[in-house]
C-alpha positions in Angstrom: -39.7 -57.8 -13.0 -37.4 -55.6 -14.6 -39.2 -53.1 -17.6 -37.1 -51.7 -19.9 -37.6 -48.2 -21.6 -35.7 -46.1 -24.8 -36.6 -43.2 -26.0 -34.8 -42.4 -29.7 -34.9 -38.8 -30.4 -34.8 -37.9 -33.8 -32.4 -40.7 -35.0 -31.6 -43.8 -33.9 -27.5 -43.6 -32.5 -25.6 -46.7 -31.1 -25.9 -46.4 -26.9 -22.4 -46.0 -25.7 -23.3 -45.3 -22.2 -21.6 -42.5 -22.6 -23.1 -40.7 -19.6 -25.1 -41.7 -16.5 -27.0 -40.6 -13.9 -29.5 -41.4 -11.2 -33.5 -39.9 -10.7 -34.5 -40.5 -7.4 -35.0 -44.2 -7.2 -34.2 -45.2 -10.9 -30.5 -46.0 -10.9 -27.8 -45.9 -14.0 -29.9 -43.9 -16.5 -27.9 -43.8 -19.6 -27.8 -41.2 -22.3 -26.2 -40.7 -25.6 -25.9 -37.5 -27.2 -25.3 -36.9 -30.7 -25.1 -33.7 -33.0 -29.2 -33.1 -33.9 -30.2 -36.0 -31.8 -30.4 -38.1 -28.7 -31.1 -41.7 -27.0 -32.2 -42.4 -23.6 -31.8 -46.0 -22.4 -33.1 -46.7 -18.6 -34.7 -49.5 -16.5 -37.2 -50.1 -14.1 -39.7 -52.1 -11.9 -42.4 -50.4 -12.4 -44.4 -50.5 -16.5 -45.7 -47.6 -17.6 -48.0 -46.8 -20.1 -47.1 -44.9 -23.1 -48.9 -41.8 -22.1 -47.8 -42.3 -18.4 -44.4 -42.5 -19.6 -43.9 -39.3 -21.4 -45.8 -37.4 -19.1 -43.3 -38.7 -15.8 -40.8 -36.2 -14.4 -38.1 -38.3 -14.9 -38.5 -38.2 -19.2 -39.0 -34.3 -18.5 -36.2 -34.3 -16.5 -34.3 -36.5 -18.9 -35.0 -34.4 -22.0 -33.7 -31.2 -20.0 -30.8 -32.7 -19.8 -30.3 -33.9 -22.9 -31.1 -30.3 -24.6 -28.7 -28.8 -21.9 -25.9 -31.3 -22.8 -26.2 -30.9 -26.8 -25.9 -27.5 -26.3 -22.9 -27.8 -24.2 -21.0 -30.7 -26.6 -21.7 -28.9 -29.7 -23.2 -25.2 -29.8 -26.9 -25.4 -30.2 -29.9 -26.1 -29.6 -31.3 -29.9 -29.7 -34.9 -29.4 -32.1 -37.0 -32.2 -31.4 -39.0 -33.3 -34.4 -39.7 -36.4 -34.2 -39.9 -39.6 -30.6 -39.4 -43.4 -31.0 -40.6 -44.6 -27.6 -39.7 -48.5 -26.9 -40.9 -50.1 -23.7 -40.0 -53.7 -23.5 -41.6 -55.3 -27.1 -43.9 -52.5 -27.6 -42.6 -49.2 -29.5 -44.4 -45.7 -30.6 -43.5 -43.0 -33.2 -44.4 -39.5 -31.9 -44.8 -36.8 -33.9 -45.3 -33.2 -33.7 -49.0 -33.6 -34.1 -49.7 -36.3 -31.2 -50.8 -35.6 -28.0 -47.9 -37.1 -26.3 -45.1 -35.6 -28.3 -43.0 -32.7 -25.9 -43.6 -29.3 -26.4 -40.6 -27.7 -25.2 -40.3 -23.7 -24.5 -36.6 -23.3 -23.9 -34.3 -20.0 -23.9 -31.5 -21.6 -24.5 -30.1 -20.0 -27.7 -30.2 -22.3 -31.6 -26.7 -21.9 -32.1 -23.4 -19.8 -31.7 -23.4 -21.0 -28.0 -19.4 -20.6 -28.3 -18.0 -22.2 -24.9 -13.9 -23.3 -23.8 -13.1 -26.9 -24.4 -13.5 -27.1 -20.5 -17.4 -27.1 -20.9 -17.1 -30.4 -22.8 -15.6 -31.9 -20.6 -16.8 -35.7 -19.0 -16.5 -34.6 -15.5 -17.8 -31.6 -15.6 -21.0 -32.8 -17.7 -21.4 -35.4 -15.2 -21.3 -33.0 -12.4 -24.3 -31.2 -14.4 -25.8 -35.1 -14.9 -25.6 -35.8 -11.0 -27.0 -33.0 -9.5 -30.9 -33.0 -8.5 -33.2 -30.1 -9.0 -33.4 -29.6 -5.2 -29.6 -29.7 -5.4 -29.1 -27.3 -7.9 -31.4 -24.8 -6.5 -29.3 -24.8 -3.6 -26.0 -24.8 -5.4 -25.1 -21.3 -7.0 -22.1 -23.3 -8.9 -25.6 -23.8 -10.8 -27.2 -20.7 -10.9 -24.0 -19.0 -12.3 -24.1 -21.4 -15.1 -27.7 -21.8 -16.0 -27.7 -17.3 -15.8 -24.8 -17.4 -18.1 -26.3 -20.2 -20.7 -29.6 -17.6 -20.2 -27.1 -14.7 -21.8 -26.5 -16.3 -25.0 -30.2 -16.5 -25.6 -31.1 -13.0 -25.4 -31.4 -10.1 -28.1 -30.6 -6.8 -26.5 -27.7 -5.8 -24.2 -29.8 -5.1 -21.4 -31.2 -8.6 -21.1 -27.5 -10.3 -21.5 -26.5 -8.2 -18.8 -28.9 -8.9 -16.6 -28.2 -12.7 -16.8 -24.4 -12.2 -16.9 -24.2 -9.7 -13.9 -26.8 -12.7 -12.1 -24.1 -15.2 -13.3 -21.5 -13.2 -11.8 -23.4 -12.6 -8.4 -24.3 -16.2 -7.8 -20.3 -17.1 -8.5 -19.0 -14.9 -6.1 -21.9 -14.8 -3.5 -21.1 -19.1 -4.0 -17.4 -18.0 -3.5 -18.0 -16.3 0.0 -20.0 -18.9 1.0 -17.3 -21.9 0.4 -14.9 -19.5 2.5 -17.2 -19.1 5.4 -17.7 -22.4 5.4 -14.3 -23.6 6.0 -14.2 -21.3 8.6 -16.9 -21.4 10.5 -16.5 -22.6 13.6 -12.8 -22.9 13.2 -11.9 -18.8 13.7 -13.5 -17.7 17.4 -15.1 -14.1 16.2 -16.0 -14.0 12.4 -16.7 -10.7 12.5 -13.1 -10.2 12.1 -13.2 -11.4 8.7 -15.8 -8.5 7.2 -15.5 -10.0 3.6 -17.7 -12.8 5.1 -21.0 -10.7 6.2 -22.3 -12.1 2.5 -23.5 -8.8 0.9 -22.4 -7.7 -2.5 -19.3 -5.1 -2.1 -17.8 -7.7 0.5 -18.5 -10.7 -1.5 -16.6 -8.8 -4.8 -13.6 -8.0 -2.5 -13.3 -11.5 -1.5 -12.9 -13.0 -4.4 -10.9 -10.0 -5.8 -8.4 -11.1 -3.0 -8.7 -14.7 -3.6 -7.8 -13.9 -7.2 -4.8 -12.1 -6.7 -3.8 -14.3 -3.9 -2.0 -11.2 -2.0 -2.3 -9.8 1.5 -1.4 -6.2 0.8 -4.6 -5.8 -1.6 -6.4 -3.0 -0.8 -10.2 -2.8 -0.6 -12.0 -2.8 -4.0 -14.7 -0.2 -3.5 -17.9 -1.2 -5.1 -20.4 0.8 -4.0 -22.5 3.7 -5.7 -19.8 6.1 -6.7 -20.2 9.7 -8.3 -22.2 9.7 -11.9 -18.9 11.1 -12.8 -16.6 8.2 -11.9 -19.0 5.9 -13.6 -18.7 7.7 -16.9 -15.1 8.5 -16.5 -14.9 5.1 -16.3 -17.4 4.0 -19.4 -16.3 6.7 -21.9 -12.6 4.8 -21.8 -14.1 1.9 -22.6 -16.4 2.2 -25.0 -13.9 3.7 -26.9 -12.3 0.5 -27.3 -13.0 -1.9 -30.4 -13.9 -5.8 -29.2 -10.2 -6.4 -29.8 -8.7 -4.0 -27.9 -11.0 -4.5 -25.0 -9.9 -8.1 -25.1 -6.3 -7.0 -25.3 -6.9 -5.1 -21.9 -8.4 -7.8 -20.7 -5.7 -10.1 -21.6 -2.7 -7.8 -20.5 -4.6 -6.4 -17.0 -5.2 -9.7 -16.0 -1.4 -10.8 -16.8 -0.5 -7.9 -14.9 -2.8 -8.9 -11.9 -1.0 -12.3 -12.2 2.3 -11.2 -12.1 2.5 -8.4 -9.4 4.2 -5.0 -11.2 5.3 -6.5 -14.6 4.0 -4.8 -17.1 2.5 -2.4 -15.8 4.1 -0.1 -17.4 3.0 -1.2 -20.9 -0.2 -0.6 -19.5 0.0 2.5 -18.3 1.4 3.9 -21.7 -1.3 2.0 -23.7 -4.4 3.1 -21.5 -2.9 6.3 -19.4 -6.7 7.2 -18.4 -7.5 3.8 -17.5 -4.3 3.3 -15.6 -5.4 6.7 -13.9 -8.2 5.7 -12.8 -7.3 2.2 -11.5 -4.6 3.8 -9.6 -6.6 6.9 -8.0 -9.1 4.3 -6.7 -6.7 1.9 -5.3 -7.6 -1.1 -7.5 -6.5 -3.0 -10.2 -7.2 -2.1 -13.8 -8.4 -5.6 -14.0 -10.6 -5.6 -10.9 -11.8 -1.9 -12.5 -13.2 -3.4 -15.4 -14.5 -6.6 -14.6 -15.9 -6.1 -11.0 -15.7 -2.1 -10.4 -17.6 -1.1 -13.6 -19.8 -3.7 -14.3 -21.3 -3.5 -10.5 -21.7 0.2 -11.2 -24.0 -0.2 -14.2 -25.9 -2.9 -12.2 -26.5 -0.1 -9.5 -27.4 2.3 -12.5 -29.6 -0.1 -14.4 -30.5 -2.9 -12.8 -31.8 -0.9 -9.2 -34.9 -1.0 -8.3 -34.8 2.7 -7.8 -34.2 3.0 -11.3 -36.1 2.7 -14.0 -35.9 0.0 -16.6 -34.8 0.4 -19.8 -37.6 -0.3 -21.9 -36.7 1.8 -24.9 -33.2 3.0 -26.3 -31.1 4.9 -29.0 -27.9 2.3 -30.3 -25.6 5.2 -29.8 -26.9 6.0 -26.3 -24.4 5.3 -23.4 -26.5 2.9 -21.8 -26.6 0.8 -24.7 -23.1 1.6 -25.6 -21.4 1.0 -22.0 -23.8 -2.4 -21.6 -22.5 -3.8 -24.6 -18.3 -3.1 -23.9 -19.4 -4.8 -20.2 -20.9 -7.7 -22.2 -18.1 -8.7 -24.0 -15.6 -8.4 -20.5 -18.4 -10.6 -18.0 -18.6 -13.4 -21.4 -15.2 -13.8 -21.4 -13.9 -13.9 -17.7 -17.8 -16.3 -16.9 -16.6 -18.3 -19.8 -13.3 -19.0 -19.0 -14.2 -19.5 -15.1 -17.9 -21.0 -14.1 -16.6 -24.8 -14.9 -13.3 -24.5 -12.1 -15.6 -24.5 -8.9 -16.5 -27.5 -10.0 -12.6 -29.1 -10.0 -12.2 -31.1 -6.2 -11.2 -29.0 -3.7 -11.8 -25.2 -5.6 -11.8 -23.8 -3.0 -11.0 -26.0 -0.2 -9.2 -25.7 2.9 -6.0 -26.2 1.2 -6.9 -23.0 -1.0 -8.4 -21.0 2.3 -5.2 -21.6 4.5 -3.0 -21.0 1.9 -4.5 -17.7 0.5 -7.7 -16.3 2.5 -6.1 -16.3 6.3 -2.9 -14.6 4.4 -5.5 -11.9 3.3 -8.1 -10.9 6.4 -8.7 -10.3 9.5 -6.3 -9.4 12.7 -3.4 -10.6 12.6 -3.2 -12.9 15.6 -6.7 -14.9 14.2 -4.9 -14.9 11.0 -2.1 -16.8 12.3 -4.7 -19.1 14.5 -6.4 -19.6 11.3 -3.5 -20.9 9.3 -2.8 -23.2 11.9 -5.7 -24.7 12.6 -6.4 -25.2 8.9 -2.7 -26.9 8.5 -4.0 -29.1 10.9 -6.7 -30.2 9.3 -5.1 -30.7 6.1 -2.1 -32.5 7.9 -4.4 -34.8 9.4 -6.5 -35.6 6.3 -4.0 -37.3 4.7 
């Protein structure tokens, strides 16, 4: 016999169904989310007791989601103050002083969680709604976004780093892997394609290429350059306000977009930059958003370096973390919800752009064409 269970946090709201999901063997969960509270609606065989209700995985796992989804849909945190728990005819009030009620420790921030309409989205909540814990410890799609969600909790520049630049690592390390992939098994020798090996410098030139969508790229060098390069870099752009720093953002990635044009703008608006983009072979987008911010990862984030437990505001570290903040907000912001869109980075995407962009040029061409096949024969 069927048992039927509703749990009304806060205040009661009319069920919509407006999202469902499954836990293990419990089927068509539905949840409501409303600004300050929440209703869960679910069925099942089994009757639970009151205390062996709120003390099941699945209402844990049910109320993580729910905080996770008001955050999302409206910018803060979901407080839980009071719990109406119905089961079948029966129904409890839970407050903050009972033994049952949830005491939740959560770093999501209380508000100002600013996110792109895409976040809001249905499908991409119900792609957050569908996945399991086993599945999103194995999906980095999931890591990025729960690192970045960690960022807006945090105080100090260090600590938003850390999460963003473990955002960032988990998108393009999920990046690689989606390549490899597709390929694997398909090219004869993968060592041909070096951007696959799956370690950091080759990972952030693979999806510098897959960005730019160009053949003739050259290499973006990552690794531990000279003390000097690093602050060449960071003393031109902490000398930027947050607007012109989005400005440079904004007009470097246009110019990454759109091959040469306006590059010259950019060259008379940011002449050291420019300089510095060009006598490294890179982008001034790529400098910025993959070249910099991997360099203060290696300078603070290393576990040959020491940790920054104590710091002056107008230090550099302070100084170049917060300039590298603003970048890695707005590019994770804008970007973390489109491997989530069918076929990202499928094998329409790979043959298209990544056998263009590595590799000799005879298992290029081999690649392409087996790839065309496979899309030719999918339809």
């Amino acid at each position: 016999m069927p048992h039927s269970y509703e749990v009304i946090i806060n205040k009661d709201i009319r069920s919509t169904g407006a999202y469902f999901y499954s836990y293990s063997s419990t089927k068509n969960i539905g949840m409501d989310i409303r600004k300050g509270c929440a209703k869960l609606s679910l069925t099942m065989n089994v009757l639970k007791t009151k205390t062996g209700f709120m003390n099941s995985y699945l209402f844990r796992d049910a109320v993580k989601k729910m905080m996770l989804l008001h955050s999302l849909l409206y910018g803060s945190r979901l407080a839980i103050k009071t719990v109406l728990l119905k089961i079948d005819d029966s129904e409890w009030a839970i407050g903050k002083d009972d033994e049952d009620f949830p005491k939740i420790l959560t770093i999501l921030p209380r508000t100002d969680l600013v996110l792109p309409d895409a976040w809001k989205s249905d499908d991409f909540i119900q792609y957050i709604l569908s996945c399991t814990k086993n599945g999103g410890e194995k999906d980095q799609r999931f890591s990025a976004i729960e690192s970045y969600l960690a960022s807006k909790g945090k105080e100090h520049e260090i600590d938003i780093f850390t999460n963003l630049w473990t955002s960032m690592n988990a998108y393009y390390t999920y990046t690689a892997k989606c390549c490899s992939n597709y390929l694997n098994g398909i090219i004869g020798n993968l060592k041909d394609f070096p951007e696959l090996a799956g370690n950091d410098s080759n990972c952030i030139n693979l999806l510098a290429r897959l960005m730019k969508k160009d053949q003739d790229i050259n290499k973006v060098e990552v690794g531990e350059k000279s003390s000097e390069m690093f602050h060449k870099i960071g003393n031109e752009i902490v000398c930027l306000n947050a607007e012109e720093l989005m400005k440079l953002y904004e007009k470097s990635k246009e110019e990454l977009m759109n091959s040469t044009k306006g590059k010259d703008r950019l060259k008379a608006k940011y002449p050291a930059l420019q300089k510095l983009s060009s006598e490294n072979s890179v982008d001034l987008f790529f400098l910025i958003l993959l070249v910099f911010p991997y360099l203060c990862r290696c300078a603070f984030l290393h576990g040959k370096r020491p940790t920054l437990l104590t710091i002056f505001e107008n230090e550099y570290e302070q100084r170049y973390l917060h300039k590298i903040n603003i970048i890695l907000n707005r590019y994770l912001s804008e970007t973390l919800t489109s491997p989530f869109e069918p076929d990202e980075y499928g094998a329409g995407f790979i043959s298209g752009c990544y056998t263009k962009s590595f590799g000799k040029k005879e298992e290029r061409k081999k690649a392409a064409e087996m790839l065309s096949n496979i899309l030719n024969s999918s339809h």
